[in-house]
C-alpha positions in Angstrom: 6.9 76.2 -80.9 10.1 76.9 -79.6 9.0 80.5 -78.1 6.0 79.5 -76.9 7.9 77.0 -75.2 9.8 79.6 -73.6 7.1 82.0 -73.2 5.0 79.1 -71.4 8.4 78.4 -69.2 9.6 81.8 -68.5 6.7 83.7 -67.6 4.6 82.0 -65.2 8.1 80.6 -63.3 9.7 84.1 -64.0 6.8 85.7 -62.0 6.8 83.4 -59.2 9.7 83.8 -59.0 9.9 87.9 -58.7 7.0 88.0 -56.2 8.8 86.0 -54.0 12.3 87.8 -54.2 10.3 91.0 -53.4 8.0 89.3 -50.4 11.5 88.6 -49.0 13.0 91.8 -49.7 9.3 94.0 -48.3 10.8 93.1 -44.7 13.0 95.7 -42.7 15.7 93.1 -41.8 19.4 93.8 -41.0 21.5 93.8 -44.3 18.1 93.4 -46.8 19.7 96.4 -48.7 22.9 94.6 -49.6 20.8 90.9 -50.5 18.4 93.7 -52.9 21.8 94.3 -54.5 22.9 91.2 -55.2 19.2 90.2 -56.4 19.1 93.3 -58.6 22.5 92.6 -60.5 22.5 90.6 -62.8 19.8 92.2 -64.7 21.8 95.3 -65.2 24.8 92.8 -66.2 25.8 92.7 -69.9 23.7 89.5 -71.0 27.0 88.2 -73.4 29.2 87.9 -70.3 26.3 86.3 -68.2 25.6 83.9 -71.1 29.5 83.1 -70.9 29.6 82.2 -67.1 26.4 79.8 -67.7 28.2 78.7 -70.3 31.4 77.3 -68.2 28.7 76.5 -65.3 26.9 74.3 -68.2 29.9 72.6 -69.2 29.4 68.8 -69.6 33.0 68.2 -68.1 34.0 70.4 -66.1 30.6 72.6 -65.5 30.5 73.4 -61.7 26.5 71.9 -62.1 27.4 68.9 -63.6 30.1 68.7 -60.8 28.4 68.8 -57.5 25.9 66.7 -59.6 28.3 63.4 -59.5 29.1 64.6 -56.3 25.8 63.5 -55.4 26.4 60.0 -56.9 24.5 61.1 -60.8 27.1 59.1 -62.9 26.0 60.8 -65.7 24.5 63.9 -65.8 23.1 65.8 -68.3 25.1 67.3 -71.3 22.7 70.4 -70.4 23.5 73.0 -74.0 24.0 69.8 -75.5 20.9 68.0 -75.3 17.9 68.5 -76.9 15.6 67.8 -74.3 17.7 70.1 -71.8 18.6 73.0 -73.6 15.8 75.0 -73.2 15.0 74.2 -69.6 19.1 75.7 -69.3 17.9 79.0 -70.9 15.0 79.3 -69.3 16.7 78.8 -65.4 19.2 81.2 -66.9 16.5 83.9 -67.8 14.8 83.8 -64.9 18.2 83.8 -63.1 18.7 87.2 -64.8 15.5 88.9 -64.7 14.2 88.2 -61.8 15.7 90.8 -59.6 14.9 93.6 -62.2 10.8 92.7 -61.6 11.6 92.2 -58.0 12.3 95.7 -57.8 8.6 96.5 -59.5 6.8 94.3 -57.5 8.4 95.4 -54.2 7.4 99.3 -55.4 4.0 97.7 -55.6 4.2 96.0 -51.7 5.3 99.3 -50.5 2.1 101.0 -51.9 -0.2 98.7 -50.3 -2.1 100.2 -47.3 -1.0 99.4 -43.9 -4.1 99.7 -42.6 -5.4 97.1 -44.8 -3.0 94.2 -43.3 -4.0 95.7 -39.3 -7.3 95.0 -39.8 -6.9 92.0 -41.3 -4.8 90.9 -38.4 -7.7 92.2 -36.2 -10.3 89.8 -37.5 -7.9 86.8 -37.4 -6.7 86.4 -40.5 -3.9 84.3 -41.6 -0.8 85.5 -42.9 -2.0 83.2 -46.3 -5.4 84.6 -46.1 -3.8 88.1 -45.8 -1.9 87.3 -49.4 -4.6 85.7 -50.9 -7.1 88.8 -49.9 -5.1 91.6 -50.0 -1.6 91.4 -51.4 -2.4 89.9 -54.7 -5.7 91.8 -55.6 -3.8 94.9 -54.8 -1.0 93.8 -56.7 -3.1 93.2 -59.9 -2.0 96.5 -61.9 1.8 95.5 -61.0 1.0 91.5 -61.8 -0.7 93.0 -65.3 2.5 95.1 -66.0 4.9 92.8 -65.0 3.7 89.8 -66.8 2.7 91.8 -70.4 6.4 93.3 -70.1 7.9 89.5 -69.9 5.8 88.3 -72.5 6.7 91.3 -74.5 10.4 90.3 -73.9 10.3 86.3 -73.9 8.7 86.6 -77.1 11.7 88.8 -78.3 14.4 86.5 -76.8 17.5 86.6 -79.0 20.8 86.9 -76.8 20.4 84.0 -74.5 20.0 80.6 -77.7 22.6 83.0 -79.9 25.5 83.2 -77.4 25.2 80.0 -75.3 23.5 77.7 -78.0 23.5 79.3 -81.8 19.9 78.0 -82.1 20.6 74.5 -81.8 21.1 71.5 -80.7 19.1 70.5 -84.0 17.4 73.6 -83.9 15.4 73.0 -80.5 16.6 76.6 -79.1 15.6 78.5 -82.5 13.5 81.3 -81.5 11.1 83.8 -83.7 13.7 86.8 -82.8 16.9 84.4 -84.0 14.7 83.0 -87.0 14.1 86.5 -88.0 17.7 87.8 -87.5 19.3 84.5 -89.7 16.7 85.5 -92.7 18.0 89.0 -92.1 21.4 89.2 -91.7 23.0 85.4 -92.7 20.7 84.9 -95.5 19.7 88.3 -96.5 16.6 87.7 -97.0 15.2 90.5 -95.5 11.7 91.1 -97.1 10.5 87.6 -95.8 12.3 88.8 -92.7 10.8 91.7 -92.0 7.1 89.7 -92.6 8.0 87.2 -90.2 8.8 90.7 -87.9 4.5 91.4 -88.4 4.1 87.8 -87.5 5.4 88.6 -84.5 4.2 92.0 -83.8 0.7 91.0 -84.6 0.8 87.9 -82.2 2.7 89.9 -79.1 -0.3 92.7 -79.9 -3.3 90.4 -79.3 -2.1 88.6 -76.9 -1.5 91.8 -75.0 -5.2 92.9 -75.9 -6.1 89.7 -74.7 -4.5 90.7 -71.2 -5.9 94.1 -71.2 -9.5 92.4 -71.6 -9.4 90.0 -68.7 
């Protein structure tokens, strides 16, 4: 429950979030290569050290969140790694905060391949810049959408680094994931023949559900 959780969370918001970094980025605007950058970075960063800055933004005390939080007059805000009902919201802003630049940079190779004739006509008969997305941006996007979204389902259903640095599966177990249930049978436990079934478990699932995508 707690990846589908995740996988619910992540990849819908995950995408969203993508397709807009890379509408912004598709415009020829002074300094857009530099704001790419910054966009594309932290998916390239080593995820331990990214989970360690979260970690100190995090922080219940003297988190800079939690901070500009009772700056706003929040007496007490949330103890965000610490809470049951927050920590996996926290991973999941922290994902997307990661990956999002990395299928930025897929869906803006998917922009740039859309016909510019397409959008000049559709600016000839009237259309709206909305109607223009909603017509021709996102059906010509579809292969990109179907790539992106069965490559972070692939990967959200494989999370591991993010509940094992910042929260060690817990509070009370609410960050335990497939991946992290399947390396404490393995390698704390040694239980490695009921791990490496829970590993089909997982293979199967992540294998329909693609199928499932390919189909509609």
């Amino acid at each position: 429950m707690n990846t589908l959780y995740f996988v619910v969370g992540i990849v819908p918001l995950g995408t969203a979030a993508s397709l807009v970094l890379a509408l912004i980025c598709n415009r020829a605007l002074k300094g857009m290569t530099v704001f790419r950058t910054i966009m594309y970075l932290p998916s390239v960063s080593s995820t331990i050290a990214v989970g360690i800055v979260w970690i100190w933004l995090l922080d219940p005390q003297f988190g800079v969140l939690n901070y500009m939080l009772r700056s706003l007059g929040w007496a007490n805000p949330p103890n965000w790694l610490g809470s049951v009902t927050w920590a996996k919201p926290s991973l999941i802003l922290m994902h997307i905060w990661q990956y999002a630049g990395y299928y930025m940079v897929i869906f803006l190779a998917g922009l740039q391949a859309i016909p510019t004739q397409l959008y000049e006509a559709a600016q000839l008969d009237g259309a709206s810049k909305w109607q223009q997305f909603w017509r021709i941006t996102l059906p010509m996007l579809s292969p990109t959408m179907f790539f992106v979204i069965v490559m972070k389902m692939i990967g959200v259903f494989n999370i591991f680094e993010q509940p094992f640095i910042m929260t060690n599966g817990g509070p009370s177990g609410s960050t335990e994931t497939i991946v992290y249930y399947i390396y404490s049978n393995a390698f704390e436990w040694f239980n490695m023949g009921y791990a490496s079934a829970v590993a089909w478990v997982l293979f199967i699932i992540v294998f329909v559900l693609t199928l499932i995508q390919f189909k509609y």
